[in-house]
C-alpha positions in Angstrom: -20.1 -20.6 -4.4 -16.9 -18.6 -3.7 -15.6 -19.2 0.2 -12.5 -16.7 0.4 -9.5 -17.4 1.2 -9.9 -16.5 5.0 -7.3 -18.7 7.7 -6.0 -20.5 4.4 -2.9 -18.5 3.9 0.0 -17.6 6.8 2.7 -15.3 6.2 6.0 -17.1 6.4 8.4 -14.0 6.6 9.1 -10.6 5.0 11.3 -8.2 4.1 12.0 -4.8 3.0 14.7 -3.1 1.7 15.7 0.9 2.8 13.6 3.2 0.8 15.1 6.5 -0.7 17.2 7.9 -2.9 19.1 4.8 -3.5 21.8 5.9 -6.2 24.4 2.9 -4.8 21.7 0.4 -5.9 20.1 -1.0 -9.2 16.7 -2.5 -9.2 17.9 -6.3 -8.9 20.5 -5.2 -5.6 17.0 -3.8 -4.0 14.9 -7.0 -4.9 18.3 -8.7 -2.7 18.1 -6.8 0.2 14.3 -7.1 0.5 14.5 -10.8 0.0 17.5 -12.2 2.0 15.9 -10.4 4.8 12.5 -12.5 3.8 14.2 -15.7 3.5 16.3 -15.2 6.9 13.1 -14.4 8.5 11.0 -17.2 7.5 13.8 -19.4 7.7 14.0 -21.8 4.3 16.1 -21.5 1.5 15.5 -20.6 -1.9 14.9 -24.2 -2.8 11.8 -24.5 -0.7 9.8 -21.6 -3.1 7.8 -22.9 -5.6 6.8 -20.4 -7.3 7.2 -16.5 -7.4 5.2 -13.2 -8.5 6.9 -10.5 -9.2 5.4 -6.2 -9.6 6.7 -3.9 -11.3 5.5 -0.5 -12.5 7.6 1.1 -15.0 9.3 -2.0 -16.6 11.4 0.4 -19.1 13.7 2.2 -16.5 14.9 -0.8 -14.9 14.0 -4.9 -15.2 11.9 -5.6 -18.4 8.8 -7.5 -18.6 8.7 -10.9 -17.5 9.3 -12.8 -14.2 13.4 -13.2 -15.5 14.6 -10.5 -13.5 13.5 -12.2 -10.6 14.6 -15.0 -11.2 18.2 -13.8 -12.4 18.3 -11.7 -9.5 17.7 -14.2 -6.9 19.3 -17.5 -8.6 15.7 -18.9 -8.3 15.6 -22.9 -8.9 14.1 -22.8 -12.7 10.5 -22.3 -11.3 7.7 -20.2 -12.3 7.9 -16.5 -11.9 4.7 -14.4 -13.2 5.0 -10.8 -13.9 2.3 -8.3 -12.5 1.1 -4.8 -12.4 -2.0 -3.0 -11.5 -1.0 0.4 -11.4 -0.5 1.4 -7.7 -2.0 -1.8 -6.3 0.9 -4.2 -8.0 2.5 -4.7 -4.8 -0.5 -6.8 -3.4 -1.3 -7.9 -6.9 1.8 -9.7 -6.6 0.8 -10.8 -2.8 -2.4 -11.6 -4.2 -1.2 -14.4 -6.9 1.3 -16.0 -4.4 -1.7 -16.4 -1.9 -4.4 -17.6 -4.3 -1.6 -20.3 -5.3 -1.1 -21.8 -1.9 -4.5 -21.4 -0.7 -5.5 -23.4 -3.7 -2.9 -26.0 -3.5 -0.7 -25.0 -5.9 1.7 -24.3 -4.4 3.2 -24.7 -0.7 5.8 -22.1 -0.5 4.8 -19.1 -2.8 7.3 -15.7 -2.8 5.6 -12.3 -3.7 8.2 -9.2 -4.8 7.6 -5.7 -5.4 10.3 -3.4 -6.8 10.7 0.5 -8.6 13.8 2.1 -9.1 12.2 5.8 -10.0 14.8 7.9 -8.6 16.9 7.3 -11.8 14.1 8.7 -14.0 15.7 12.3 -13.2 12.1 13.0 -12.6 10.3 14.4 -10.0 6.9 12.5 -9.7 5.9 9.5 -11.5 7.5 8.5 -15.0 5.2 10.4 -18.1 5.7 10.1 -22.3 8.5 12.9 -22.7 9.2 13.6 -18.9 11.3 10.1 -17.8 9.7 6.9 -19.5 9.3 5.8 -22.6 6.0 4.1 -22.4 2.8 6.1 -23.0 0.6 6.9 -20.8 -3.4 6.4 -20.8 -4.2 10.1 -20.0 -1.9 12.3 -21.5 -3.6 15.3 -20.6 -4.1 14.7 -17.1 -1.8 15.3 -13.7 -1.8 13.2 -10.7 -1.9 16.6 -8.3 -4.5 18.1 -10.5 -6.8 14.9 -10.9 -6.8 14.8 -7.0 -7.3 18.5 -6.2 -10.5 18.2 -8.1 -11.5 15.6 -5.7 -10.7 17.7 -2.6 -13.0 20.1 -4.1 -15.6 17.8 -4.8 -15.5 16.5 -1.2 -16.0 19.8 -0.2 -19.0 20.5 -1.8 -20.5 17.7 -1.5 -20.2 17.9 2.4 -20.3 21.3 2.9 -17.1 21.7 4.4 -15.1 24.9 5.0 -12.5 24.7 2.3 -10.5 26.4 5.5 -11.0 23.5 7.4 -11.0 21.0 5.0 -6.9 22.1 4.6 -6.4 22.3 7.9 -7.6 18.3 8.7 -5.2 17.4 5.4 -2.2 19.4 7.1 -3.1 17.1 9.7 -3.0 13.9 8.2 0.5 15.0 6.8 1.7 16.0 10.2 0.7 12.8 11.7 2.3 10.3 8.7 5.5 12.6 9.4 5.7 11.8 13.5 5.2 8.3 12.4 7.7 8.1 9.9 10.2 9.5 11.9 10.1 6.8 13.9 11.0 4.5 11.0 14.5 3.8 10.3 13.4 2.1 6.5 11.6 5.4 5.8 12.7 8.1 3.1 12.0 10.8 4.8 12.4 10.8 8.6 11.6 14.6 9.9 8.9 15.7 11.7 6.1 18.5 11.0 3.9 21.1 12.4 1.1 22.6 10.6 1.9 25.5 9.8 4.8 23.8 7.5 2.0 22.2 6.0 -0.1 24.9 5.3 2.3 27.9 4.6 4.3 25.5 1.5 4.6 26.5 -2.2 1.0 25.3 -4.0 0.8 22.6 -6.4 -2.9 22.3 -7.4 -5.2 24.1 -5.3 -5.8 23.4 -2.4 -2.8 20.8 -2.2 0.3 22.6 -1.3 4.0 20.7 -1.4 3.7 18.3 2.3 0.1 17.1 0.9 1.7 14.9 -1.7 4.0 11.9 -1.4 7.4 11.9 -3.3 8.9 8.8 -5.5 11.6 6.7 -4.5 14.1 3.7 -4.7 12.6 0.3 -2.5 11.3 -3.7 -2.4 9.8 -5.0 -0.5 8.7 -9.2 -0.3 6.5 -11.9 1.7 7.0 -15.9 1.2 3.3 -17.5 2.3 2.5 -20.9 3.3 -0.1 -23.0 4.9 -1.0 -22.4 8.7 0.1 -26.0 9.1 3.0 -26.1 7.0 3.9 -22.9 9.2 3.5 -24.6 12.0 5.8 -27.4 11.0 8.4 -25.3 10.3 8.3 -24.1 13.7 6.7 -21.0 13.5 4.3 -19.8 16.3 2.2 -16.3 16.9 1.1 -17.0 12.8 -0.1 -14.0 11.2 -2.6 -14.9 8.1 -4.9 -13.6 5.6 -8.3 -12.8 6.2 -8.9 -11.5 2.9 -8.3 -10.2 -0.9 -9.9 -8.1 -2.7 -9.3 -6.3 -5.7 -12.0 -4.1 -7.5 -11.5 -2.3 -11.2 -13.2 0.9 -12.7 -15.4 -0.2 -15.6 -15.9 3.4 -17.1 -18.9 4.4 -15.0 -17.2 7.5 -13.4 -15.9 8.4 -16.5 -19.5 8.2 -18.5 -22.3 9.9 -16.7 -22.6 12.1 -13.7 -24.0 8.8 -11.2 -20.6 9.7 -10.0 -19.8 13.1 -7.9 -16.2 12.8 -7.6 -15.9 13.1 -4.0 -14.9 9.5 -3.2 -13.4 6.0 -5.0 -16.2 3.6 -6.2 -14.0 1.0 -6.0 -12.5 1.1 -3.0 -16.1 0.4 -1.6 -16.4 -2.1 -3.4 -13.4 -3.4 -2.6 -13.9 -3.0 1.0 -17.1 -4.6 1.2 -15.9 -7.5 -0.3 -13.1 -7.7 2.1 -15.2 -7.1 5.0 -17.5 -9.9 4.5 -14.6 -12.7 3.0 -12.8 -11.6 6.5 -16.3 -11.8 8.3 -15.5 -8.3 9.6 -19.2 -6.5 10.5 -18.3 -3.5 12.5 -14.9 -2.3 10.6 -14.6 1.0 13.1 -15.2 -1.6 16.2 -13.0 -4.5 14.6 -9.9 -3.2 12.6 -7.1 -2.6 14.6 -4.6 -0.4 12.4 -4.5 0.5 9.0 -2.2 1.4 5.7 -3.9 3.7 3.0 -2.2 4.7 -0.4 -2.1 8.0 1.0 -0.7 9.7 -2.3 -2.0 12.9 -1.6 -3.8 14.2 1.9 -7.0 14.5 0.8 -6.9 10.3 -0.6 -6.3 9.0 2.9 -9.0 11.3 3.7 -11.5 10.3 1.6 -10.5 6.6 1.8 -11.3 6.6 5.4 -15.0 7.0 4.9 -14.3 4.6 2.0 -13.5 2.1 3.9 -16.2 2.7 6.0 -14.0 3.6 9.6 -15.7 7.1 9.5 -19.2 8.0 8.3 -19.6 10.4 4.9 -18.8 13.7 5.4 -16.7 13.2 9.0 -13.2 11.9 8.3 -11.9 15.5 8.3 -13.6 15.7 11.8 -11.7 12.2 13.2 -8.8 13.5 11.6 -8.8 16.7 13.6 -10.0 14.9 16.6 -6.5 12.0 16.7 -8.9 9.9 15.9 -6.1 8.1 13.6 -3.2 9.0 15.0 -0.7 6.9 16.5 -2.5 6.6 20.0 -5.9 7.5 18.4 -8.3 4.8 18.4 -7.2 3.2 14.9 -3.8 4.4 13.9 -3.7 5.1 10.3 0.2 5.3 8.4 1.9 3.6 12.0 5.1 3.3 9.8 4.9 7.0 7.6 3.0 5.8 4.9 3.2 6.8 1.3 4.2 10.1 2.9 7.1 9.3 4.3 8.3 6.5 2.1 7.7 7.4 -1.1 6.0 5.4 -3.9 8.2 3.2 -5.6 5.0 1.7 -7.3 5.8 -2.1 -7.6 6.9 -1.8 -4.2 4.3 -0.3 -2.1 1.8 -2.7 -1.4 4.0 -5.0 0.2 5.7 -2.7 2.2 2.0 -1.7 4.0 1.6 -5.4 4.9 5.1 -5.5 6.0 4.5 -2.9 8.8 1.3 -4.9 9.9 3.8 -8.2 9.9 6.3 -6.5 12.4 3.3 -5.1 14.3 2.0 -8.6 14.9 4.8 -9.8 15.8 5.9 -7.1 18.2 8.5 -6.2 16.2 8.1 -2.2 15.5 10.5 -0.5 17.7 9.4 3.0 18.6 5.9 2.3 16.3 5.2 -0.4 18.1 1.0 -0.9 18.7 -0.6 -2.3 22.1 -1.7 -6.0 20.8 -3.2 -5.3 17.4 -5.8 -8.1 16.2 -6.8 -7.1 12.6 -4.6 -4.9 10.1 -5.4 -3.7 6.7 -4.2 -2.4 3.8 -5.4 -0.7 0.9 -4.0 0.5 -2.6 -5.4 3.0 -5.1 -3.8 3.2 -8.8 -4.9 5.0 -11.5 -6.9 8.6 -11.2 -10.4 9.4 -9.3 -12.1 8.6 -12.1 -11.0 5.8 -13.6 -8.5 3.7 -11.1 -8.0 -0.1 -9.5 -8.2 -0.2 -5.7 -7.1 -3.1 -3.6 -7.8 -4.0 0.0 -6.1 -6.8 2.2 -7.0 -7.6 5.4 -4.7 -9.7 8.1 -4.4 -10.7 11.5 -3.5 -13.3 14.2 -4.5 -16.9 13.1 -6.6 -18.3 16.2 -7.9 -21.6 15.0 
C-alpha cells in the first residue's frame, strides 16, 4: 500500500532568476542565475547532485529535448538529467521526479529546473502552429482566453451569481496579485491597481477584460532536495520539507458527456484530495497557511479556491470580496504576485510558487513577509477546462 512521501524529502536551497522581458539573456544564462543562487543557498557544489530533472515547455524556441541543455548549461558531472513537461504543471513535474528519487533512495542530492524563454517568440501569449512555434498544437481551434471565459460563465450559472458581481470579485483577485507583486523585486510586473483599472480595460473574451489574464515572460527557477537527516548534517536547521505530491490527468470525461458542467477543474480535486490526505491535512481552510494558484486568468484562481476546498461551492467570489485571501486575509493567496505579476514562463512556474513558500519559511520575504506560516501550497493547471493536468504540492516546517 502506497505511504506518500510525507517528512521524507527537505528542501536544500532554491533559486530564481529575475522574471521579464529578459532580451540580455538566452535560456541556458537564466537556468545559471536561478541555480548559482540554489547552490549558494544550500551550500554544496555541483559535484554533490546526483541527478537532475529538467522542464521545459516549448523545447523549439530555445533548449531542445533532452536533459543536455542542463547539463551543458551547468557543467554537470556526467550524471543523469531527465527531461519533463506537463503542460503548465512541468515546473513541479520536475520537482516531483527529483523528490520521488531521494525519497526512494535513489538519490541523495536531487536538482529540479524549470526554464522558458517566450519573450523571443515575438508573440504575445503562449507559442501556437503559425503564431511563434513550430510544434502543433492539440486544439487548433481553441484560445486560452476563450476556453476560460466559458468557464466564468459556467460558474455563473451554475451558482447563480450576478455576472456584475462575479467581475467585480475577479477585478479583485487581480488587484490584490498586483499589491503583492509590487512588493516583489523578482516580479515582471511591479505596479499596483485599483478596480476600476481592472474593470474599465479593453475586452478579450467576455467577461475577461486585459488585467484578468497573466502575460508570458523570460525566468527559472530551481530546488536541490535531500533527506531531513542528510540536511541536517549539512548543517541546515528550520528544514522546510514535503508533505505531499500529487499530480492528477484528464482522461476525456469532460470532454465526452455532459457529467461535467464546466464550472470547475475535475482534477484539481482530485488532486487536492490526494494531497490532503498523503499530507494528513483534514480541515484545509483551518490548516493551510498560504497558498500559490496557477492564476492564468482571474476567474481560475477563483474557481481553484473552492477547488481546493478553502471556500465552499459557490462562495469564493464572496471571500474574495471579503480579503478573505489577501495578504493580511486569513490565507493569503499569490503573497509574491502570482502568475499575474510574473508571468508564465511555463517550464518555470511551478518552481517559482514553491520558491516563495521556501523564503516564507524561512523568514526571508522582505516586504511579503507572512506572520509564522506552518503549511504552504501550491497548485498548477495546464492544458484547457476541459481537458488539462493539475498538480498540487504541499510543504511546511519539518517537526519530527
Amino acid at each position: 500500500m502506497a505511504r506518500g512521501i510525507k517528512d521524507k524529502v527537505a528542501i536544500l536551497g532554491m533559486g530564481c532568476s529575475k522574471f521579464g522581458e529578459r532580451w540580455d539573456m538566452n535560456a541556458e544564462d537564466l537556468i545559471v542565475e536561478a541555480v548559482e543562487e540554489c547552490l549558494e543557498d544550500a551550500g554544496i557544489e555541483r559535484s554533490s547532485i546526483d541527478a537532475a530533472w529538467f522542464s521545459t515547455a516549448i523545447e523549439e524556441q530555445h533548449v531542445g529535448k533532452s536533459g543536455v541543455p542542463l547539463a551543458v548549461s551547468l557543467r554537470l558531472p556526467y550524471i543523469p538529467v531527465t527531461r519533463v513537461e506537463n503542460y503548465c504543471a512541468s515546473g513541479t513535474e520536475s520537482f516531483r521526479g527529483a523528490c520521488y528519487a531521494v525519497a526512494s533512495g535513489a538519490a541523495d542530492i536531487a536538482l529540479a529546473v524549470g526554464v522558458e524563454k517566450l519573450k523571443d517568440t515575438g508573440y504575445g501569449g503562449l507559442p501556437q502552429r503559425t503564431r511563434g512555434a513550430v510544434a502543433d498544437m492539440v486544439w487548433p481551434n481553441a484560445s486560452a482566453p476563450g476556453s476560460f471565459a466559458q468557464l466564468a460563465t459556467a460558474y455563473s450559472a451554475k451558482h447563480g451569481v450576478d455576472p456584475g458581481e462575479l467581475k467585480t470579485a475577479m477585478a479583485r483577485v487581480s488587484v490584490k496579485s498586483h499589491a503583492n507583486g509590487a512588493k516583489n523585486p523578482k516580479a515582471h510586473l511591479r505596479k499596483e491597481i485599483d478596480i476600476d483599472t481592472v474593470l474599465n480595460a479593453p475586452m478579450v473574451a467576455e467577461p475577461l477584460g486585459l488585467f484578468d489574464c497573466c502575460g508570458v515572460s523570460d525566468g527559472s527557477a530551481a530546488a536541490l532536495v535531500t533527506t531531513p537527516e542528510i540536511a541536517r548534517s549539512l548543517g541546515k536547521t528550520d528544514l522546510v520539507s514535503v508533505k505531499a505530491l500529487q499530480l492528477a490527468v484528464s482522461n476525456g470525461q469532460e470532454a465526452s458527456h455532459n457529467s461535467w458542467d464546466g464550472s470547475y477543474f475535475m482534477t484539481t480535486r482530485r488532486a487536492a484530495e490526494r494531497a490532503y490526505k498523503e499530507a494528513e491535512i483534514r480541515k484545509p481552510r483551518d490548516e493551510v497557511s498560504m497558498f500559490e494558484v496557477h492564476d492564468c486568468f482571474s476567474i481560475t484562481e477563483l474557481v481553484t479556491m473552492e477547488d481546493l476546498y478553502l471556500s465552499e461551492e459557490g462562495t469564493a467570489w464572496k471571500d474574495i470580496l471579503d480579503g478573505f485571501y489577501d495578504a493580511d486575509g486569513r490565507i493569503p493567496c499569490q503573497i509574491d504576485g502570482g502568475l499575474k505579476c510574473f508571468g508564465h514562463p511555463i517550464g518555470a512556474s511551478g518552481l517559482r510558487m514553491l520558491y516563495e513558500m521556501y523564503l516564507q519559511f524561512h523568514g526571508r520575504a522582505g516586504a511579503r513577509q507572512l506572520d509564522d506560516p506552518k503549511i504552504g501550497m501550491t497548485h498548477n493547471l495546464g492544458g484547457f477546462p476541459h481537458q488539462n493536468v493539475s498538480s498540487v504540492s504541499i510543504v511546511g516546517r519539518y517537526d519530527a
